[in-house]
N, C-alpha and C positions, 0 to 999 in steps of 0.2 A: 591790269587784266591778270586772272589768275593763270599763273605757268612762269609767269616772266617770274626767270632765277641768272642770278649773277653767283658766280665762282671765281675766288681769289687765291692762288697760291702764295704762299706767304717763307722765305726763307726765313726758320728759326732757327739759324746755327747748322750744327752736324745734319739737319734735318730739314725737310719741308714740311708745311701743312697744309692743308685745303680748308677754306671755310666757303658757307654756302649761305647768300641770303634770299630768301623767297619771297615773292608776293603770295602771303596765307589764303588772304582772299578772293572772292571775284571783286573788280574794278580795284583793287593795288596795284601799284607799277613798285620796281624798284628803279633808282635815280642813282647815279654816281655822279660826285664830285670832286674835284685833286686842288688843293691850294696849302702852300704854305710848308711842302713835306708833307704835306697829310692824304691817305684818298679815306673818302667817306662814302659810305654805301649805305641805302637808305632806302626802306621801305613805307610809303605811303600813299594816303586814303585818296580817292578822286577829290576831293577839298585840298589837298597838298598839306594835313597835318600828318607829321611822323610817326609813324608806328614803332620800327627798330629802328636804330642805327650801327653798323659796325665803321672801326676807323682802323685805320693803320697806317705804320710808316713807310711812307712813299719808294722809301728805298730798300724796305724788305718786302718789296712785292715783284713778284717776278712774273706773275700774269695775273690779268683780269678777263674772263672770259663773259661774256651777256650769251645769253640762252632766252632770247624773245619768244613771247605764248605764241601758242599754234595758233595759227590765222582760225577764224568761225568759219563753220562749215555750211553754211547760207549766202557767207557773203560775197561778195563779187570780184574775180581776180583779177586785177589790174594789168597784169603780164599777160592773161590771155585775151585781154582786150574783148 
């Protein structure tokens, strides 16, 4: 769904970065996955083929933040039952 954005702080030495992966379009999700020392972050298609992908080392990552798309504004809240 378009909105879904994940945010990755990443220590590179004397410094931090931020990198930011987005879903471009409508019906992209981004997906994250950790194995091996690695997190990979990935955005793709309702079919599940990859669009982007960002990786990094597991241990220079000091957040991963998920930013989920704003709920549709039709649809029905669960919470208010």
């Amino acid at each position: 769904m378009k909105g879904d954005r994940v945010e990755i702080v990443v220590d590179a030495g004397d410094t931090t970065r931020i990198y930011e992966v987005v879903a471009t379009r409508a019906g992209r999700r981004v997906e994250i996955s950790t194995g091996r020392g690695v997190v990979e972050v990935v955005e793709v298609t309702r079919t599940g083929v990859p669009v982007r992908t960002a990786r990094f080392m597991a241990g220079r990552v000091l957040a991963l933040v998920e930013h989920p798309a704003a709920p549709v504004s039709g649809a029905a809240d669960p919470v208010a039952g």
